[in-house]
VOLOTI-617721 format. One line per field, with one value per residue (C-alpha): x, y, z; residue in one letter. Coordinates in pm, 1 decimal. Layout:
residues N
x	[X;...]
y	[Y;...]
z	[Z;...]
type	[A;...]
//
This chain:
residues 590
x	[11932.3;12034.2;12379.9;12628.2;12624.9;12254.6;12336.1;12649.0;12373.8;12207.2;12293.1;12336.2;12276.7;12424.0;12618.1;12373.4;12487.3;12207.7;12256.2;11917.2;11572.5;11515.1;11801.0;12047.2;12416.6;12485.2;12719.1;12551.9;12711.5;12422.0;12713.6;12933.8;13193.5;13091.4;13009.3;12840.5;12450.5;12204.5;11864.3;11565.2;11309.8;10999.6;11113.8;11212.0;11477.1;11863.6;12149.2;12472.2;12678.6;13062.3;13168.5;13513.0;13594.6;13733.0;13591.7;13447.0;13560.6;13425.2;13149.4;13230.0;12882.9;12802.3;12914.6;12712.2;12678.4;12539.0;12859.3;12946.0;13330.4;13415.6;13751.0;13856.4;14164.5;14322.2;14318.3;14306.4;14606.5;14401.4;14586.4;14238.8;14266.6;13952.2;13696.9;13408.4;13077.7;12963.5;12607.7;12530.8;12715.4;12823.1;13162.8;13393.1;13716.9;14047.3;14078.5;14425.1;14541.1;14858.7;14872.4;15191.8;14986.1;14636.5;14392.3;14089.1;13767.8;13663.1;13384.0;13393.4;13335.3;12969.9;13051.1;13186.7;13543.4;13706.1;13721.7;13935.0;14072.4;14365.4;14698.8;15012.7;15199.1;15439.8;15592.3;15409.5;15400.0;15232.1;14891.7;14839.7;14529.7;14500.9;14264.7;14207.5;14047.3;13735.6;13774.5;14165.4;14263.6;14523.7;14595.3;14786.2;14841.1;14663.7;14796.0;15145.2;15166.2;15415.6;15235.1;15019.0;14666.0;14477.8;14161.2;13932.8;13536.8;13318.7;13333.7;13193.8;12864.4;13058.5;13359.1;13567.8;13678.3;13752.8;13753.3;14003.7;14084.4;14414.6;14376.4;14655.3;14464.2;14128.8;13972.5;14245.6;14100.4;14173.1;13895.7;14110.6;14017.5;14188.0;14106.7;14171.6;14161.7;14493.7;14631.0;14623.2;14475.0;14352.1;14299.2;13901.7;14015.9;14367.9;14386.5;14181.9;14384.7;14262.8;13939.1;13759.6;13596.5;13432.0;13095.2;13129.2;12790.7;12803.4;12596.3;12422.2;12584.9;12909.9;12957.7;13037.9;12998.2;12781.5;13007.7;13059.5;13290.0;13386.2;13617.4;13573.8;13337.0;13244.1;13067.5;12977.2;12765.3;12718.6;12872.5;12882.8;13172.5;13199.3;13424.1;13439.7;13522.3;13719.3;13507.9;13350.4;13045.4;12804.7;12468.6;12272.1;12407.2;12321.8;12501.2;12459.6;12568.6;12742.9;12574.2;12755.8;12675.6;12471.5;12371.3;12189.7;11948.7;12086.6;11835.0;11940.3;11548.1;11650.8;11898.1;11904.9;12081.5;12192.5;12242.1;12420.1;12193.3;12392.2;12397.4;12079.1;12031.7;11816.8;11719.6;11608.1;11534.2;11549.0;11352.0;11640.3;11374.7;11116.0;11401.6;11193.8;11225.7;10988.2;10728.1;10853.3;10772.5;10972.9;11206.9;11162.7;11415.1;11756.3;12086.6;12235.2;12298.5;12494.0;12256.7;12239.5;11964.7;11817.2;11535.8;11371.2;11429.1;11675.5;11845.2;11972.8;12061.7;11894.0;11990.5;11944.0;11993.1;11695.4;11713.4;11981.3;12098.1;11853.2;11786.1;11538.7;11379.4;11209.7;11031.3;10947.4;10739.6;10497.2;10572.8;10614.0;10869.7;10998.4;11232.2;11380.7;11574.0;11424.9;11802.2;11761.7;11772.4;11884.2;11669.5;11706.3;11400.6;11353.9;11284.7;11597.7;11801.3;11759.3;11784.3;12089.3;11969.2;12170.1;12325.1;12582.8;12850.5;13088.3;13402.7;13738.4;13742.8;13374.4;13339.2;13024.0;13088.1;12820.9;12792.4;12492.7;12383.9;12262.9;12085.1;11779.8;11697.0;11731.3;11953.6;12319.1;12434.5;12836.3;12898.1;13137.7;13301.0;13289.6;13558.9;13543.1;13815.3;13909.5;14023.4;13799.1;13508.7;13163.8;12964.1;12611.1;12293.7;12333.8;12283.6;12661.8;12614.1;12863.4;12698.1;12359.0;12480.7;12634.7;12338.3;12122.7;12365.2;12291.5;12560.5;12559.3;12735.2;12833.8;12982.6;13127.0;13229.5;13489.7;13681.3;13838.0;13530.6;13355.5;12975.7;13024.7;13199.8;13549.3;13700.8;13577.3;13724.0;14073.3;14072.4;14273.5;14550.7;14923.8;15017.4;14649.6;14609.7;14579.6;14338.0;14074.8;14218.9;14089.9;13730.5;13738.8;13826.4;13553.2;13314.2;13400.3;13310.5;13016.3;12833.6;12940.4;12758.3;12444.4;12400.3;12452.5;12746.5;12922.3;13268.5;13499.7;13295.7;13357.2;13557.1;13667.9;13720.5;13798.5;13954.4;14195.8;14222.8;14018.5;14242.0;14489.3;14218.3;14184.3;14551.7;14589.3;14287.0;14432.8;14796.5;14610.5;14348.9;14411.3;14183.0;13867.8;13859.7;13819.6;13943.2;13973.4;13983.5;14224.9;14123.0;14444.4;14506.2;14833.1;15071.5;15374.6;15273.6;15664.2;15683.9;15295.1;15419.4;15726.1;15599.1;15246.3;15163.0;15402.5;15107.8;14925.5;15265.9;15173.0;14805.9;14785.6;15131.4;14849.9;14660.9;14891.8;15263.5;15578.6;15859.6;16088.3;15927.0;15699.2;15912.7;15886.8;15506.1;15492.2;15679.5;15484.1;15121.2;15242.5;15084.3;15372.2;15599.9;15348.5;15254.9;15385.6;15057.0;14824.5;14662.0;14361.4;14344.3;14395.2;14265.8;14453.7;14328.6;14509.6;14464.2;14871.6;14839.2;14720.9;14877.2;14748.3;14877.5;15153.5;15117.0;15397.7;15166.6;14985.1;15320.3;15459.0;15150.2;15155.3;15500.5;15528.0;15186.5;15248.2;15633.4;15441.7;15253.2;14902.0;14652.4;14658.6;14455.4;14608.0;14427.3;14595.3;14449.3;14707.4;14394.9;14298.5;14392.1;14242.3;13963.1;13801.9;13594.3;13515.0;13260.2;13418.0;13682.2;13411.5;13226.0;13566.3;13706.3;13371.5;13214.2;13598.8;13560.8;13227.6;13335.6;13638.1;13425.3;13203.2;13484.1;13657.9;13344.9;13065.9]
y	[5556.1;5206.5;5072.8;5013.7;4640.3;4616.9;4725.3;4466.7;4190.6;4186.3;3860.5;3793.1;3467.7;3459.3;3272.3;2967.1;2676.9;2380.3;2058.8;1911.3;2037.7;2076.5;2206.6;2442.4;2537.9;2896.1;3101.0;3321.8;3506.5;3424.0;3287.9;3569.8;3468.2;3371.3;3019.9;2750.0;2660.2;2445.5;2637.4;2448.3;2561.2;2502.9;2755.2;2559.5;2730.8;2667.1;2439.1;2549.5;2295.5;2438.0;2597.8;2788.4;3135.9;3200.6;3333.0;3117.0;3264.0;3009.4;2783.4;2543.7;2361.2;1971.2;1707.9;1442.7;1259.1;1548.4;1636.1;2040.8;2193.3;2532.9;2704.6;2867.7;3068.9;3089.8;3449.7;3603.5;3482.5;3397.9;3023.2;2871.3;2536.9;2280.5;2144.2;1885.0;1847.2;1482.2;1492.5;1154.9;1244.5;1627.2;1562.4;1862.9;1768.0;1969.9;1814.9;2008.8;2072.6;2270.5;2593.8;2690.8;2713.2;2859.1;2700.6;2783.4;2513.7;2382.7;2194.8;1803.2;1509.9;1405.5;1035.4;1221.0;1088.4;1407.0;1745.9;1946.7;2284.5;2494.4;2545.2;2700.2;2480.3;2339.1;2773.8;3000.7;3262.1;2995.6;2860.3;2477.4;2360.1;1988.4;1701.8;1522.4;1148.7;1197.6;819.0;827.6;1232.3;1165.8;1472.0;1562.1;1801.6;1813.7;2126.0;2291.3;2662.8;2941.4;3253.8;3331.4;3271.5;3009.7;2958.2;2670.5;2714.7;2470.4;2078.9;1975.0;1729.5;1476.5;1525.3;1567.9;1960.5;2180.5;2566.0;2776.6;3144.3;3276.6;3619.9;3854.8;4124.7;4173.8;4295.0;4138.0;3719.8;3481.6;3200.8;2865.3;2467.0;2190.0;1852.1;1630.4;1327.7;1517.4;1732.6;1959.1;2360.2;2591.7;2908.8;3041.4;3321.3;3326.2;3686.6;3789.6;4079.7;4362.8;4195.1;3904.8;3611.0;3413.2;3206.9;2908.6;2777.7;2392.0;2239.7;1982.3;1760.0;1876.9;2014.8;2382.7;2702.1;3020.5;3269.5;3597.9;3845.1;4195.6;4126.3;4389.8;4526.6;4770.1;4576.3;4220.8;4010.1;3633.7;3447.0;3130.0;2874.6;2596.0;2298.6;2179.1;2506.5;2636.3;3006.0;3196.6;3425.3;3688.6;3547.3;3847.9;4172.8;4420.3;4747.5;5028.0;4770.0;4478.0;4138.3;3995.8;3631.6;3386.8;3023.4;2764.3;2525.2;2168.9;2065.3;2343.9;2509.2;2844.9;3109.8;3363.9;3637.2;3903.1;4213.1;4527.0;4832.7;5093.9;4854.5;4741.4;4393.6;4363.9;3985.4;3848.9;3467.9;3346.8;3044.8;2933.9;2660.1;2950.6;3218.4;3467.0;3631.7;3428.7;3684.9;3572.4;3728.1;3999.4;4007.4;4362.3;4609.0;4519.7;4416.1;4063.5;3740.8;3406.9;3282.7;2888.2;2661.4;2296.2;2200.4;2521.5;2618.3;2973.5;3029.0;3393.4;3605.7;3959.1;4250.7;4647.2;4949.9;4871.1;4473.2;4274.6;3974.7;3687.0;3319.5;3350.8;3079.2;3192.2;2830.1;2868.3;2612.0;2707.1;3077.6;3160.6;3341.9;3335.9;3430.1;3080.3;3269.3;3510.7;3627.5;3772.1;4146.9;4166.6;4465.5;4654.6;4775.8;4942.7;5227.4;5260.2;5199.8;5392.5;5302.8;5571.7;5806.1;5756.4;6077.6;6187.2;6501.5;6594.3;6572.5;6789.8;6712.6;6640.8;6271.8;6186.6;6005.6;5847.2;5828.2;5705.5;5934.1;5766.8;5984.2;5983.3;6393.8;6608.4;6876.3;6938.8;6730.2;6567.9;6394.2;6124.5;6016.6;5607.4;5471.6;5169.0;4884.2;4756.3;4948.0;4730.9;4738.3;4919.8;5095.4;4966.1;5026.4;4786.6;4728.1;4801.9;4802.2;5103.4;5269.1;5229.9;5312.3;5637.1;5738.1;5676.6;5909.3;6191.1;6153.7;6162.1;5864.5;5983.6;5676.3;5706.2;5506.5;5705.4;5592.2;5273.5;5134.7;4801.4;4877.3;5136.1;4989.1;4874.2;5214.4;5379.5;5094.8;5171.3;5558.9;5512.9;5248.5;5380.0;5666.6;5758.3;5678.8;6074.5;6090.9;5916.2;6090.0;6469.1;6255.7;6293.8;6651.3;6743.6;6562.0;6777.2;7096.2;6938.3;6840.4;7154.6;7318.0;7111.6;7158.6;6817.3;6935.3;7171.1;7297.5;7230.8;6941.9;6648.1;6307.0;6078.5;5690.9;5394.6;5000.7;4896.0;5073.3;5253.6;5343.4;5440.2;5682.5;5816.2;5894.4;6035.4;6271.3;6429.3;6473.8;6629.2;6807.2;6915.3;7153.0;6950.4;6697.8;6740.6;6386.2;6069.6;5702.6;5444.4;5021.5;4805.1;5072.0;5125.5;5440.2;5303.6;5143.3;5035.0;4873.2;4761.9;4560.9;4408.5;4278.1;4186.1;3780.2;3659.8;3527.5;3856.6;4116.1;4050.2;4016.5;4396.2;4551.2;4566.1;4744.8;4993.8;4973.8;4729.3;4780.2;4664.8;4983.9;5187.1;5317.6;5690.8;5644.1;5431.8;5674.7;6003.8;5909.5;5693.0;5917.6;5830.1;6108.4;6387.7;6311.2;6621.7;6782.5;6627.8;6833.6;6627.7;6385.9;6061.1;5689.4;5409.7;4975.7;4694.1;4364.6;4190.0;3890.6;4092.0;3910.1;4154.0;4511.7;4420.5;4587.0;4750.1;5027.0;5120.3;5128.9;5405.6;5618.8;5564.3;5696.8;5966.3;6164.8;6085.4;6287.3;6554.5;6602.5;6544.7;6315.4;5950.6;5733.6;5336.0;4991.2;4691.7;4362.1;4070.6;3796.7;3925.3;3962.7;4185.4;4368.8;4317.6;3934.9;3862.0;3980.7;4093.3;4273.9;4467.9;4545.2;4662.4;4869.0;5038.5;5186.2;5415.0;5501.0;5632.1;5811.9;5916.9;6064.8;6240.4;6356.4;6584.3;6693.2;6982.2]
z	[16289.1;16224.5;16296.5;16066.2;16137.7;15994.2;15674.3;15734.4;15776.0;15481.8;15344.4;15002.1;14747.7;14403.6;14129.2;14084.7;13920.3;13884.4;14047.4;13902.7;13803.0;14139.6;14344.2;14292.2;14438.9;14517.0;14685.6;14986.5;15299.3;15609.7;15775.8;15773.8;15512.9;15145.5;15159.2;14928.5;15001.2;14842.8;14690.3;14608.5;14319.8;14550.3;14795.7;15079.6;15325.9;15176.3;15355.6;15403.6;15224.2;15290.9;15661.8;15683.6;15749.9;15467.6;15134.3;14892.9;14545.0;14265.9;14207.9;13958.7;13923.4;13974.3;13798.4;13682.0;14012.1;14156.0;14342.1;14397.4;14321.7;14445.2;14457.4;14834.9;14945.3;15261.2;15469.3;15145.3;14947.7;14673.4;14603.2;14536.0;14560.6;14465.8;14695.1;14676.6;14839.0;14809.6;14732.5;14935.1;15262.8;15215.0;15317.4;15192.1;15057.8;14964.8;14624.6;14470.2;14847.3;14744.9;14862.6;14662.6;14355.1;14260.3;14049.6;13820.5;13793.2;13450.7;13376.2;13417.0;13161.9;13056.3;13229.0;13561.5;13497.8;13519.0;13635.6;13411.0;13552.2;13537.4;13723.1;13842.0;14025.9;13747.4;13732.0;13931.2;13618.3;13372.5;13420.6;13245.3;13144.6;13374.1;13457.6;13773.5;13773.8;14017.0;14080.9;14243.2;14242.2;14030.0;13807.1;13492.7;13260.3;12957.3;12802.5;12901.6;12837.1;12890.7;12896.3;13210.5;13231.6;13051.7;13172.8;13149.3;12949.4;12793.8;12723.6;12381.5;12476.1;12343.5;12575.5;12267.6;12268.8;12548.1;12469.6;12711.1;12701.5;12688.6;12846.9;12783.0;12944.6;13113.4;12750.3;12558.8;12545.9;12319.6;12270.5;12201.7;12118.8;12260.8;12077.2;12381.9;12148.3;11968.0;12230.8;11942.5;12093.1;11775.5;11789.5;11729.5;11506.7;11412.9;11333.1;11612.0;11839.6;12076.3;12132.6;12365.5;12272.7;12559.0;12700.7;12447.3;12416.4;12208.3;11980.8;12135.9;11858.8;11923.1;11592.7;11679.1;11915.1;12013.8;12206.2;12255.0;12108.7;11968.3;11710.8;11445.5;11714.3;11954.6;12112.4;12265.3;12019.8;11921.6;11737.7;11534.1;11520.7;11285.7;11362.4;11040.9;10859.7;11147.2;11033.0;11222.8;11155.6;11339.7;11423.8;11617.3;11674.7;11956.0;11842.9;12119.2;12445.0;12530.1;12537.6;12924.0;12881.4;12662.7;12798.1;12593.7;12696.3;12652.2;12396.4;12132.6;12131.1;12366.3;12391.2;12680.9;12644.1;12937.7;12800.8;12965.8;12944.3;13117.1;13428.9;13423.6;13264.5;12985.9;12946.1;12591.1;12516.3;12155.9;12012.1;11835.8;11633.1;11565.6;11488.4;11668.3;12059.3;12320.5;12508.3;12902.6;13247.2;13248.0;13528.6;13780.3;13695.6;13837.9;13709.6;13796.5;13569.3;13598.1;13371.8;13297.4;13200.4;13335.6;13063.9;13017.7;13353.3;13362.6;13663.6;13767.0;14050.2;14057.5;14273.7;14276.5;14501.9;14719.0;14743.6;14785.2;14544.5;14544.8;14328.4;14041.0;13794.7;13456.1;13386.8;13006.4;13029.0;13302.1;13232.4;13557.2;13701.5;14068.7;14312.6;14480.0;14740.9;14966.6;15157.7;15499.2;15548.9;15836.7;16032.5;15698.6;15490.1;15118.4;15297.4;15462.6;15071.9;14748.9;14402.9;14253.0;13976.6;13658.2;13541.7;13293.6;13260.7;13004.6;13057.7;12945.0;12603.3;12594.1;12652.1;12816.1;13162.0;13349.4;13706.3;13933.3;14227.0;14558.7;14802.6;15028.1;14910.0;14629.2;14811.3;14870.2;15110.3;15184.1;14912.1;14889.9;14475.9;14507.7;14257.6;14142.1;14089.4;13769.8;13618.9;13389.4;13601.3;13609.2;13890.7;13824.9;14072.9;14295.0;14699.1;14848.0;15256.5;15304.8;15013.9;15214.9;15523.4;15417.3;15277.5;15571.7;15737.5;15494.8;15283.3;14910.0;14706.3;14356.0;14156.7;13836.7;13567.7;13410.9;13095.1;13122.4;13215.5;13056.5;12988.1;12768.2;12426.7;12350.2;12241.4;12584.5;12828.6;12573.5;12641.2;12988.2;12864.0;12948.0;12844.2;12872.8;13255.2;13393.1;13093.9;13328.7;13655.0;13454.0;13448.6;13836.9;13809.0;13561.3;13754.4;14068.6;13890.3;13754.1;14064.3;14215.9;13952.4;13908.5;14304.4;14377.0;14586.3;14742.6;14694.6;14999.5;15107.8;14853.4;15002.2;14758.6;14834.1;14643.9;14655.4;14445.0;14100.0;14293.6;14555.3;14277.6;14168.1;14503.7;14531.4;14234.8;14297.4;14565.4;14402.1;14086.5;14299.1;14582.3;14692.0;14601.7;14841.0;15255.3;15295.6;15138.4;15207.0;14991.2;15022.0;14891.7;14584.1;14385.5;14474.2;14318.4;13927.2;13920.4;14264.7;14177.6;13890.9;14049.4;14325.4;14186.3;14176.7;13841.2;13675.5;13668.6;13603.5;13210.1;13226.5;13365.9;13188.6;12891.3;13057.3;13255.3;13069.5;13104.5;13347.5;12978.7;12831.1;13016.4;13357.0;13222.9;13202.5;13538.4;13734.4;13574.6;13666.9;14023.2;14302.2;14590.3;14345.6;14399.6;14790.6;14828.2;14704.6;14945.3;15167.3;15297.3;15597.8;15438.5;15540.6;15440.5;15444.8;15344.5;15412.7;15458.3;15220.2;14960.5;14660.9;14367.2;14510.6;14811.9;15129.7;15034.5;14849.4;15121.4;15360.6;15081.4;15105.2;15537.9;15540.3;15274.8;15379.0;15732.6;15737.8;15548.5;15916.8;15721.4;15955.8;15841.9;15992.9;15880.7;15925.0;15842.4;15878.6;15913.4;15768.3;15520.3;15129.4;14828.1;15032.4;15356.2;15310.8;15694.5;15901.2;16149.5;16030.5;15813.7;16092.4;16250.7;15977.7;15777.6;16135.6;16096.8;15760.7;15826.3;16131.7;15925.8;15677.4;15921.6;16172.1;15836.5;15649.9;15706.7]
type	[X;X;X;X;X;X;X;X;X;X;X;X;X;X;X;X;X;X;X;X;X;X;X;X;X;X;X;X;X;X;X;X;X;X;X;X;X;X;X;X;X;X;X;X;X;X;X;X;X;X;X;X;X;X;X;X;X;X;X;X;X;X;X;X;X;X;X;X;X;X;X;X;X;X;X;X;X;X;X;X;X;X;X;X;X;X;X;X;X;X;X;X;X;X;X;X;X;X;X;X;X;X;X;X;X;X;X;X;X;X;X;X;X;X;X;X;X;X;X;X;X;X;X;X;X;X;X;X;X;X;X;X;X;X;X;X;X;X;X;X;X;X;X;X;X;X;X;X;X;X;X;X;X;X;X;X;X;X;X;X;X;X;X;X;X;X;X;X;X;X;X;X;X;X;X;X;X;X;X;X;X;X;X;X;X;X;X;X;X;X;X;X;X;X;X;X;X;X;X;X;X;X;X;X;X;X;X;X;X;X;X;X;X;X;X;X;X;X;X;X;X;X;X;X;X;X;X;X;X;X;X;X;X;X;X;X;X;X;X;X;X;X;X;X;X;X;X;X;X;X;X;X;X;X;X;X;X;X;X;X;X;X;X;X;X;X;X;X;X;X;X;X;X;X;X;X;X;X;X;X;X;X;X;X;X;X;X;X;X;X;X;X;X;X;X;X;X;X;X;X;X;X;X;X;X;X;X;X;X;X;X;X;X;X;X;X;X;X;X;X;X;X;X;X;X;X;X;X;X;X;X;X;X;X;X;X;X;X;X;X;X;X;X;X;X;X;X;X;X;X;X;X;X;X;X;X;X;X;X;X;X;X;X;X;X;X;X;X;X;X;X;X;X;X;X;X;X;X;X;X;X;X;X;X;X;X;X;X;X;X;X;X;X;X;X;X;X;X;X;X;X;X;X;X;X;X;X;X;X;X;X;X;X;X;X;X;X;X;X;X;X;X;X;X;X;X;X;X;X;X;X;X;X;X;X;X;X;X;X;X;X;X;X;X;X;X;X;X;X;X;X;X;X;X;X;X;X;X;X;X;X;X;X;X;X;X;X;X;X;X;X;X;X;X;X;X;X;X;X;X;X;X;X;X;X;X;X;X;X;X;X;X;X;X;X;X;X;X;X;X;X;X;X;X;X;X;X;X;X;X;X;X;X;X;X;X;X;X;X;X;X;X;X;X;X;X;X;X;X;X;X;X;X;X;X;X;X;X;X;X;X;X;X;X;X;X;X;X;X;X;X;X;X;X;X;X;X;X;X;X;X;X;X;X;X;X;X;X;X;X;X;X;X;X;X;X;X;X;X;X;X;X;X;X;X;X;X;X;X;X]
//
């Protein structure tokens, strides 16, 4: 049986962002702790271009000199602040270097003037869309706002227009203009609510926008906007699943679009000359994106259950297609992974969930309910090392994507908002019964586990239901939606009251579905993580939990890590932490 810290190895490279037609900048983990590396297209072995222990979060591309910008946060705090890697001598430098605030990279200026980004240091609760002068580092505000985030998107070719996104919530985005000539910002579609617009793709003469939206939709599609008429129009629809991103070759002739198939990625390229879908090597079955184009060169990063994320380049022109990065496994084979089985239940009132089932055998085994985060995320078959590891220990992962996920249309990721929040907790219920019953598990011998939203999930599965879990493990996840929202960053309090109620008008709600007032149904061992400069759910949460199920004389078993933020993002406090969950899990199940 191989060690936990194999699985822990396998390295991963993703998020490419092209530097020329021949190299690339990516953002891989052989050193331990997400860092930023340079790819080549020929195959030759990747440099590591940034070295710091902490977690690299955003790669903001090159500018037209060739030069790299990434954002990076300290221990976790999440205060990105913007770095450079000179192409001629690599240097890295701190280009923002204010930890008080956090910012957000934007694209830079066609002549490599400027580097345009977002900020909070002005108010800590307002984000302002800024530009720095790459020459002296000077920077100034471009666009002052007084709502929360506004994050930076595309530059015209021209350098005239820069679109941002106001997002009031995680599915709630506003696509905006800013005429930097003006200073005057427009709004894409005045009337647009409830919906996201995002992706601007421009004209290479400047004259208007592909992006993607579901206004009026369920779904993601493209659309068309026209400067000039200030209208906007549908140009291909995909009814049935959401397109994730578009990108646009810079000479106008191709369109790729990555489309979410129930998690796998379906990849389409349109001849936008011909009007008609180019026959390409298709790409092996995975899911992945970060999709962007140099010539008719499309860059990606592909990963499923049984390989890990790696470069790829579809080359239109020599259609060939080819995978740039080959990551190391680390002592890990396919045969030691599994690709999950894609299944689907009904729920309480009928809704069909799915959920993905990873397992080495076909027989009832201990099975361990994965939640995932979010609550806008989506569980999709993918290579997770604690996932893996579990499984090569004879456990069975069952990961669901209950409602309030994204994947799945825009009335399904709605069906959990406020007052519906338990609404999505009775998913995890109905799933119990169901795998009980289909044989995929058996009763008194289910753990459930989850991170953030996640962790809420896992909380409140236990208050709700307590007899169907032997134990459960919670990873930085909300007890407390009141004390959540009060002591949450400022600049995100609004962004997820959307999503889960305000403290002006919500308490009754917040207080009814928080799990720390019904700790006094727990009856499983519990394992709590939290990482102490967690700036999206405070310490605090997990302190509640410690303390409440702890008097209650029910085992708790509590790590806190004093470097670390949102999750677990060095080495070797993974390697620390995941070898006790796993011994957690085995210790309290059959």
């Amino acid at each position: 049986m191989k060690p936990i810290s194999a699985f822990y190895n396998v390295m991963s490279s993703a998020n490419p962002k092209w530097i020329d037609s021949e190299t690339f900048a990516f953002i891989g983990n052989a050193s331990g702790a997400f860092q930023v590396w340079q790819g080549y297209t020929d195959g030759r072995a990747p440099v590591q271009l940034s070295f710091d222990e902490n977690r690299v979060w955003t790669l903001g591309g090159a500018d037209i000199n060739k030069n790299v910008y990434f954002g990076m946060d300290t221990g976790g705090d999440e205060q990105e602040q913007i770095y450079k890697v000179d192409w001629n001598t690599k240097i890295v430098t701190n280009l923002t270097n204010n930890p008080k605030a956090r910012h957000y990279i934007g694209p830079s200026s066609p002549d490599g003037k400027w580097l345009y980004f977002a900020g909070n240091a002005r108010n800590p609760a307002n984000f302002d869309l800024c530009r720095m002068n790459l020459e002296t580092y000077e920077q100034e505000i471009i666009l002052q706002n007084e709502d929360n985030y506004n994050n930076p998107g595309s530059l015209s070719p021209d350098g005239r227009y820069l679109t941002f996104n106001k997002m009031k919530g995680l599915t709630v985005n506003y696509m905006w203009i800013l005429d930097l000539e003006t200073g005057k910002a427009e709004k894409v579609v005045e009337e647009m609510e409830f919906a996201t617009a995002k992706n601007a793709c421009w004209n290479k003469d400047s004259t208007g926008f592909w992006f993607l939206t579901n206004y009026q939709s369920e779904w993601m599609q493209i659309a068309y906007y026209d400067l000039a008429t200030k209208k906007m129009e549908y140009c291909h629809t995909k009814e049935g699943w959401d397109i994730d991103q578009i990108a646009l070759s810079k000479d106008g002739r191709y369109m790729a679009e990555a489309i979410n198939e129930g998690g796998y990625l379906n990849l389409k390229v349109w001849d936008m000359v011909e009007k008609v879908e180019v026959n390409h090597p298709r790409i092996p079955k995975s899911t992945g994106g970060n999709v962007s184009w140099n010539g008719h060169k499309l860059i990606m990063n592909l990963t499923s259950g049984k390989r890990t994320n790696d470069i790829w380049v579809l080359d239109l022109d020599a259609d060939s297609l080819k995978r740039v990065t080959t990551s190391p496994m680390g002592g890990i084979t396919a045969d030691d992974l599994v690709e999950p089985e894609l299944h689907k239940f009904n729920s309480y009132d009928g809704l069909e969930v799915p959920f993905w089932v990873f397992r080495k055998e076909k027989k009832v085994n201990k099975v361990v309910i994965e939640i995932h985060g979010g609550p806008e995320g989506q569980e999709k078959p993918i290579y997770k090392p604690l996932t893996a590891y579990l499984v090569s220990r004879g456990f069975t992962v069952v990961a669901p994507n209950v409602r309030g996920s994204v994947g799945y249309g825009k009335t399904y990721t709605h069906l959990d908002d406020i007052e519906k929040r338990m609404d999505s907790v009775k998913d995890i219920g109905a799933l119990v019964d169901y795998i009980i019953e289909a044989g995929i598990a058996e009763k008194g011998n289910i753990a459930v586990m989850g991170g953030s939203y996640g962790g809420f999930m896992t909380l409140a599965s236990i208050t709700e239901f307590p007899d169907a879990f032997t134990c459960a493990v919670d990873t930085v996840g909300i007890c407390n939606f009141e004390t959540f929202l009060e002591n949450t960053s400022s600049y995100r309090r609004a962004n997820r009251e959307v999503e889960y109620g305000s403290l002006a008008e919500h308490r009754h709600i917040l207080r009814a579905v928080s799990p720390i007032h019904k700790i006094d149904k727990v009856k499983c061992p519990l394992m709590v993580i939290h990482g102490a400069r967690d700036p999206r759910v405070p310490i605090s949460e997990a302190e509640q939990v410690v303390e409440k199920v702890s008097a209650k004389g029910i085992p708790v078993k509590y790590l806190r890590y004093e470097d670390e933020g949102h999750g677990l993002a060095k080495l070797k406090n993974k390697l620390d932490c995941y070898p006790q969950v796993a011994d957690f899990l085995n210790e309290h199940m059959k």
